[in-house]
N, C-alpha and C positions, 0 to 999 in steps of 0.2 A: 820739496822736489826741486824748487829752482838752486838751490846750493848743491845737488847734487850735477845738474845738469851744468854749472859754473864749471866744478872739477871733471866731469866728463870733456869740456871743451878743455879746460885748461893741459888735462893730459893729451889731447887729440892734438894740441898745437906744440905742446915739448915734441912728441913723435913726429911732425910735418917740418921743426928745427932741425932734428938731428938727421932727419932721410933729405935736408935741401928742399924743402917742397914748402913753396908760396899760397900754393890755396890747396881746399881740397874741397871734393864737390861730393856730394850724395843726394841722389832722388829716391830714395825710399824705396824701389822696387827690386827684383829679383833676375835671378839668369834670364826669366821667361818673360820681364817685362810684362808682369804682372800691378794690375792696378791695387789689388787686395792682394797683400803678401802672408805665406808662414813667417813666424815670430822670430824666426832665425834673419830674414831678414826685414826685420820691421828699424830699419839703422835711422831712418829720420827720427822717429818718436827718440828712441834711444838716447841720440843725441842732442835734441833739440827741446821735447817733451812737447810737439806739437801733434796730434795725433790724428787729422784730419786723414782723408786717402789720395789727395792731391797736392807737390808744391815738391819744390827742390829746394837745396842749401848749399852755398856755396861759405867756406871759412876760409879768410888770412887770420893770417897773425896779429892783426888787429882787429878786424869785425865780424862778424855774422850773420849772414842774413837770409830769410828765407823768403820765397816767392809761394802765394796761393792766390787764388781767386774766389769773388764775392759770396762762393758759397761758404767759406769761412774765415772770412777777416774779423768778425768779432770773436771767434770761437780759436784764430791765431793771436789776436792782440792778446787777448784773455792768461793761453798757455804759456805765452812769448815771457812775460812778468818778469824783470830779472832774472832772466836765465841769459842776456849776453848775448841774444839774439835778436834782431829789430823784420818788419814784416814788409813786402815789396808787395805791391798789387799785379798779382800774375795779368796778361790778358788788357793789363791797362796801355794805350797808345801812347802813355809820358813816361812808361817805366820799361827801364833798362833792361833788355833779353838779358839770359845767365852769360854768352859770351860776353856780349858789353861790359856789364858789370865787370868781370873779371879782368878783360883787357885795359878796364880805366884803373883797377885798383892793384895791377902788376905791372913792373917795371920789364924794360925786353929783357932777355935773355933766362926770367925768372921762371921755375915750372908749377904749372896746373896739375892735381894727380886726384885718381877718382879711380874707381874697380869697375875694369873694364866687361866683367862680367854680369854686371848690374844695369850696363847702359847700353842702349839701341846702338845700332852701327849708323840707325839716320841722328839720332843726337850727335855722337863722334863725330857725323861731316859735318854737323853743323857746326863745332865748335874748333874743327880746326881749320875751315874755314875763315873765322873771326881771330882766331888765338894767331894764328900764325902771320894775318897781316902787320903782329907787332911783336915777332919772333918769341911768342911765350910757350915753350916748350909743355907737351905735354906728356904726361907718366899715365899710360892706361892700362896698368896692373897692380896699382897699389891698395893694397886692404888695412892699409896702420889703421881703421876703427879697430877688427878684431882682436889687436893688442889693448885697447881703450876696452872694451865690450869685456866683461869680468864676466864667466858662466855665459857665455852665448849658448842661444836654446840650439839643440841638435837639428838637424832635418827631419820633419813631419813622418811622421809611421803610419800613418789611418792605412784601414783597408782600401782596395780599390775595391771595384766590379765592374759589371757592364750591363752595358743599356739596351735593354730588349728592341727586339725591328717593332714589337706592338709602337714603340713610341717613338723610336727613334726612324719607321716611318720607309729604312734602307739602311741595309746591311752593311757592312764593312768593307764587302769585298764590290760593292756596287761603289763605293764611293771612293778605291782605290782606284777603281776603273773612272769614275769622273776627274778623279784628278789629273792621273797619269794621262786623259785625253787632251786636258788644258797646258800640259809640259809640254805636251806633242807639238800643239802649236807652237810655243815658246819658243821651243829648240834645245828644251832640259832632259837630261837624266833620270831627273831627281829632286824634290822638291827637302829642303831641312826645315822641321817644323819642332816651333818649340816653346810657341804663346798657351798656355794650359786646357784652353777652351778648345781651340783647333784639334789639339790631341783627343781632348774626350769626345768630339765632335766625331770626327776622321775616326777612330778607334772606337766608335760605342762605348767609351770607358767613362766612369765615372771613380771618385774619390770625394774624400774630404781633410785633403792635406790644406786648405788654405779657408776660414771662418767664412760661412753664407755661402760659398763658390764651391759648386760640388766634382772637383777637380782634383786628381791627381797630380804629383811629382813626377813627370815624366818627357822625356824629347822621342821626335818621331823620326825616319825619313820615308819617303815613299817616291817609288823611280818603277820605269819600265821593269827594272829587276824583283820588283819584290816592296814587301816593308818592313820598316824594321820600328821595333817600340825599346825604347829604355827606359826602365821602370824597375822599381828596384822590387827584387822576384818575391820575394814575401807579400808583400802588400797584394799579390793575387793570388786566389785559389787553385787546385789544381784543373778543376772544373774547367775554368775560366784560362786557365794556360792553353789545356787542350782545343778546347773552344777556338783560339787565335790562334794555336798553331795552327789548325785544321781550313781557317783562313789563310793561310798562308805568312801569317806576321813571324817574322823572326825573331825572338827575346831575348835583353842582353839588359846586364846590370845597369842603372841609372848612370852608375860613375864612366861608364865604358861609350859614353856619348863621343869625349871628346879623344879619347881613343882611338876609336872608328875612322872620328873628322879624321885624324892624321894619317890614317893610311889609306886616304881617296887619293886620286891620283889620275888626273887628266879627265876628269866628267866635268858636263855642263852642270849647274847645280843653278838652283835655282832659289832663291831666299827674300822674303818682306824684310827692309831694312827698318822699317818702326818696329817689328815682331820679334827682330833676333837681334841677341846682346852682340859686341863689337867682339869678343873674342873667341865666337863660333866663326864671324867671317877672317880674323885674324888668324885662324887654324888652318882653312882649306883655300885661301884666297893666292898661296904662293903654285899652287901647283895643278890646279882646278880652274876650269873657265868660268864666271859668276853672269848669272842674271840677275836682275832685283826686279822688286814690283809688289803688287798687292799680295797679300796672302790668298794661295786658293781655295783654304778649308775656309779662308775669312768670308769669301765672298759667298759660298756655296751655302754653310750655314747659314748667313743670314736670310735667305727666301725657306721659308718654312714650307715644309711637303704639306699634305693633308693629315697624314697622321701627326705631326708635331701640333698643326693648328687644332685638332680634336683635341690632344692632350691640354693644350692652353686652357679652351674652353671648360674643360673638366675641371683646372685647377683653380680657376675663377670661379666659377659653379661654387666648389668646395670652400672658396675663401672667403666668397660673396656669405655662407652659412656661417663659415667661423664670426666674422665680422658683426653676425645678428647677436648670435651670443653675446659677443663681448658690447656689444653698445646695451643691448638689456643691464648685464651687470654693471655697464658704467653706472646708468640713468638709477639702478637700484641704492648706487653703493654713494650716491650723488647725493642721495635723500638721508640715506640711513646714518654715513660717515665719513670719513679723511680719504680723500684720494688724493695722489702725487702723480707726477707724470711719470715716473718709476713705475708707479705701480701699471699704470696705462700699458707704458711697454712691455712690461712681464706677462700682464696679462693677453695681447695680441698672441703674444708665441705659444701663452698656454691653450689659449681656445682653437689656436691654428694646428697645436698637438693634438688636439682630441678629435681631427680629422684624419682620414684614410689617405694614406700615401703621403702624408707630410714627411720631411724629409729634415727638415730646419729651416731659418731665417734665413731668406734671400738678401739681405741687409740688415746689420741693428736697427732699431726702430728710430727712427724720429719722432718724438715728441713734444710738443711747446705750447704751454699756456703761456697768458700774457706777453709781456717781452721775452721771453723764450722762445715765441710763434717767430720771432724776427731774425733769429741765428736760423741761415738755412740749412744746416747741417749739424744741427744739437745733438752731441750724443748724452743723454741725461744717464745720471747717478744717482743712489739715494742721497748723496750727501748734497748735491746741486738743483735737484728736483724743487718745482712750485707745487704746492697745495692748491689744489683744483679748488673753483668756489664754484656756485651756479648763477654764476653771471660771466657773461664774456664769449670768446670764443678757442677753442683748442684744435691746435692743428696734429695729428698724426699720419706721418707717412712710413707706410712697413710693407711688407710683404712677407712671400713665404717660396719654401723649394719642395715641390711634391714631387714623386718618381714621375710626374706626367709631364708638369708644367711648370713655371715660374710666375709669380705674381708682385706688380708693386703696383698699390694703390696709394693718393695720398686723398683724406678728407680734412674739411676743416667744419667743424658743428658747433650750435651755437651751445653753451651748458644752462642760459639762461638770460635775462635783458640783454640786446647787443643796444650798441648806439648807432645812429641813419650814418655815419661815418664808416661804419663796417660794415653796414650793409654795403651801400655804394662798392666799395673797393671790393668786397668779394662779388657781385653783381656783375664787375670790369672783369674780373679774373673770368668768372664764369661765361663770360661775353666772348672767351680767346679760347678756352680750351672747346665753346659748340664751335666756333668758326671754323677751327683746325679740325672737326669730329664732322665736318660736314661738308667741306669744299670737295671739288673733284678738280684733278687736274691730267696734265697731257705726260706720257711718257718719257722718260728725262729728265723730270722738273729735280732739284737738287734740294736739301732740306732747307736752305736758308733762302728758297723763293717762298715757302711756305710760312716759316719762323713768324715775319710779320701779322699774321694775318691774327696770332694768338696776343699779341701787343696791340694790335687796334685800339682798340677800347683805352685801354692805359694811356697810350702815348697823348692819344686822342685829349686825355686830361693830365698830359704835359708827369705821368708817371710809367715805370719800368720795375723790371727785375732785373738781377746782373748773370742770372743761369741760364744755360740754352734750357729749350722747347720741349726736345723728344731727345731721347736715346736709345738703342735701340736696346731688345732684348733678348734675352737667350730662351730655350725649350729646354728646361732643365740644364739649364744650364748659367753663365753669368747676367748679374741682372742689368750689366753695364755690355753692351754688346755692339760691335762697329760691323763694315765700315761708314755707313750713313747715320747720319744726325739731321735733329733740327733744333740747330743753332742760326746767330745771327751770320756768324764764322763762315765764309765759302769752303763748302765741303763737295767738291766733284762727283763726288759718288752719288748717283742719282736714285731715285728711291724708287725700291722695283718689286715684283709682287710676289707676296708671303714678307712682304721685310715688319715686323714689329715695332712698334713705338711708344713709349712713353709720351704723353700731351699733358704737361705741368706749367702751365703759367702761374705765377705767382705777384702778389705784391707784400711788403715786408717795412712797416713802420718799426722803424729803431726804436728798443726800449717802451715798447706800446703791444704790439700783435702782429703775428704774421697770416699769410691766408695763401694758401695751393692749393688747386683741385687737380687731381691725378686722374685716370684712364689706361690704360691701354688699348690701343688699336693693332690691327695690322690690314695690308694694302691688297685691296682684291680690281677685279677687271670693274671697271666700270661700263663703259660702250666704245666702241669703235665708228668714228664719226669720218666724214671728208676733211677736219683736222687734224685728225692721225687719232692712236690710239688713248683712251681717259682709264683713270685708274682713279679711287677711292677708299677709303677709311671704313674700315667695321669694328664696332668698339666691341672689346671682352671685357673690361672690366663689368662685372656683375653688383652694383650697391648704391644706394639712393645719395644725391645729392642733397643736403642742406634747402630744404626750399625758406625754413625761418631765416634764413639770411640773405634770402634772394627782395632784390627792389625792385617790385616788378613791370615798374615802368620803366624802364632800361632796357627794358630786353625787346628786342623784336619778336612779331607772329610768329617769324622762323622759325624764332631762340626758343619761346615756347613751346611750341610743336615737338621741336626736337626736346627739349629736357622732356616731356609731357610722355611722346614716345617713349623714350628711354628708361621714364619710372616704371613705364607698364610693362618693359620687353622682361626689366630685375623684377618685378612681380610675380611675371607668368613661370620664370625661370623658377624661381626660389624658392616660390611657395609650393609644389611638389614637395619638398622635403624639410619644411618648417613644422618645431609642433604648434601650438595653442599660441602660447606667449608672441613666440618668434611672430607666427602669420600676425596677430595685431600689430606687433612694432612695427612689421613691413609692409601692413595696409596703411599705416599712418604715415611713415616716412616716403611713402608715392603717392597722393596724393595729388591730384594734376592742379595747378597753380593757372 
């Protein structure tokens, strides 16, 4: 592979000779600024053959380099192997942003060129910004990969559909009217939408044009006038036409997006510059008045109604059952014969299949015995997978997409003898995600006041993880879900109620084991006090924590209390619809400590 990826560069830099062009930059994503992209444009892998879903690449004519962060720096050094590529630590304070980099290693008047339909319009400021205080011209329409790229895969065909109000909670035509109510204040027209999630969001529409993300190819707008969906007309039924005409959605081919842009003409418009690529604003920006700002389906989706939050519930219910299965088979198949971490993963997705309203994987699985557990984004192979022993500890983080709800859980169990060194560190880990599962705080607070509180413990004994806390997540929808987080990172967005969270602290011994305990929460009213209003944490995820790897002097009454609860709430829950087997595995693994 890496002699292929030599001659992929090599031709990618004769083409950046002959068109004059000194660097050329790729982030891996798509028109939509999408995290998880169709294969069509998967151009980092492509080019570089690192396959993570985070990091960018910037090439001259003499280097290559690409930027990720700690979630895959062994799983980049690894793919990197002579292929002519060397790896930047994203996020690190000693290393170089993409514009630095570039403006130390071009001379002035030389050009930067990158497909301007691939990149946010806030990256573009940000880089010409930097590019120009040292006159390096930039090209934000160049595609010479596609002449590099032999057979590039077509654009995604899957069907679409749409998302019932049973779970999506409100209608279409209700949430055209919330929005159009947030342009009113603005001073917009018209809002252009065109991140995947937003769409299916906004539009009840679902798809599966991009792996785990049950999301359609398709751009929106939506204005005092009306909305319009572009979507390419096959991919929905006739059913389903009628349906959105009968909302009032106007329907136009996928390709007729930028079409459209062109013949606007003197409207307020209104656009997220992280959310839309530079040559949707480069389309309507000569003739059209622009606002920027937050996306408004972004912000709206994120506080979940009551019916999305039932639907969650239901699909933790249902995962929290799959998950019994597959640990019985593990613990059987542990005794009897050969397990791989391969096999681990194939089997989550199968026993998540043989539930109702599964839909697919909310994410490939993670899974890692021994040093394996220490790459925090391992995507295993049969050909790269460890043979499970029953000693040690295994971490698995997976989930699932059901017509209701989205699930990621991560556990980490012991197979057999752990050492009091694993105990401990998972003990710290389990110390951060009760703390973060049980604090209350005041309205406003932003993810990264919170962040600490899941590193206590760690820091406490002078260790860390290099990944944020929480992210947020979607209702059937992505499992990667903004605008709030909890990271260390200041993130303004203040965490407000119905928002969802991932709570994964981890700690990760290079070359030895890793250990994450997973969750999900989301944020309900807590009391209204003479210090303004408290809000708090209620956990969904539905599945017993590892109590054999808990050292249970570390833990506080609290910590007790609360895991202690928490075994008996997945108890009462689960065992309604467990048979024989299942109910003893799960009288055992709750068990109050």
């Amino acid at each position: 592979m890496s002699n292929e990826i030599q001659q992929r560069l090599g031709r990618l830099r004769e083409l950046m000779t002959e068109n004059n062009l000194s660097a050329f930059l790729i982030n891996g994503s798509d028109p939509h600024m999408s995290e998880y992209v169709p294969e069509r444009w998967q151009s980092r892998a492509y080019i570089s053959g690192f396959t993570g879903s985070f990091g960018w690449l910037a090439i001259t004519l003499e280097k290559a380099v690409l930027w990720t962060d700690s979630r895959y720096y062994l799983q980049a050094n690894e793919q990197l192997k002579n292929t002519g590529f060397e790896m930047l630590k994203a996020r690190d304070p000693e290393t170089l942003s993409l514009g630095e980099w570039v403006s130390n290693e071009l001379k002035e008047g030389e050009t930067c060129a990158f497909d301007g339909a691939c990149y946010s319009n806030a990256e573009v400021k940000q880089l010409e910004h930097t590019l120009q205080l040292k006159n390096i011209q930039l090209n934000y329409a160049s595609d010479i990969l596609s002449e590099v790229w032999i057979n590039r895969p077509a654009l995604p065909s899957e069907k679409a559909f749409l998302h019932p109000v049973k779970w999506a909670g409100i209608s279409r035509i209700e949430k055209f009217k919330q929005i159009t109510s947030e342009l009113k204040k603005k001073g917009a027209d018209m809002m252009l939408i065109s991140a995947l999630d937003d769409i299916g969001w906004t539009f009840n529409l679902r798809g599966a044009d991009v792996e785990c993300n049950p999301v359609a190819l398709a751009y929106g707008i939506v204005g005092t006038k009306g909305a319009k969906l572009f979507i390419e007309l096959s991919k929905l039924t006739e059913e389903a036409k009628v349906e959105l005409f009968n909302d009032g959605v106007e329907l136009y081919h996928y390709n007729q997006f930028y079409e459209v842009l062109n013949n606007l003409s003197g409207k307020s418009i209104f656009f997220d510059p992280d959310r839309s690529n530079s040559l949707i604003v480069q389309t309507v920006v000569e003739k059209n008045k622009l606002l920027e700002g937050l996306s408004v389906p972004a912000l709206l989706k994120a506080c979940k109604n009551n019916a999305e939050i039932e639907g969650m519930k239901k699909a933790h219910l249902t995962d929290g059952l799959a998950l019994l299965s597959f640990q019985l088979w593990l613990e059987d198949e542990l005794e009897n014969g050969s397990v791989t971490e391969y096999d681990v993963a194939m089997k989550l997705e199968e026993y998540r299949s043989k539930r109702g309203g599964y839909v697919g994987t909310s994410f490939f699985p993670i899974v890692g015995y021994e040093d394996h557990g220490a790459i925090v984004h391992f995507r295993v192979t049969p050909e790269s997978a460890n043979t499970l022993k029953q000693e040690g500890i295994l971490l698995f983080d997976s989930g699932g997409q059901y017509e209701f709800g989205t699930t990621d859980i991560t556990r980490t169990i012991a197979l057999g003898p752990v050492s009091d060194k694993m105990k401990k560190d998972f003990t710290l880990v389990l110390k951060g995600m009760i703390n973060l599962s049980r604090i209350k705080f005041p309205k406003g607070t932003v993810g990264c006041h919170l962040d600490v509180l899941a590193r206590q413990a760690l820091w406490n004994e002078n260790q860390n993880y290099g990944h944020g806390t929480g992210h947020g997540v979607g209702a059937f929808m992505n499992v990667h879900e903004g605008p709030a987080s909890i990271r260390p990172d200041l993130n303004s967005q203040g965490i407000r109620l119905g928002n969802i969270f991932s709570n994964e602290p981890g700690m990760y011994r290079e070359g030895e084991y890793g250990i994450r305990i997973e969750n999900l929460v989301y944020c309900v009213e807590d009391k209204k006090t003479e210090f303004g209003d408290f809000m708090r944490f209620e956990t969904l995820t539905k599945y017993p924590i590892d109590t054999r790897l808990i050292e249970k002097s570390l833990l506080s009454d609290e910590e007790v209390k609360w895991l202690n609860e928490y075994h008996q709430s997945v108890l009462t829950v689960l065992s309604h619809f467990t048979n024989s087997d299942e109910h003893q595995l799960l009288k055992r693994l709750t068990q109050p400590i």
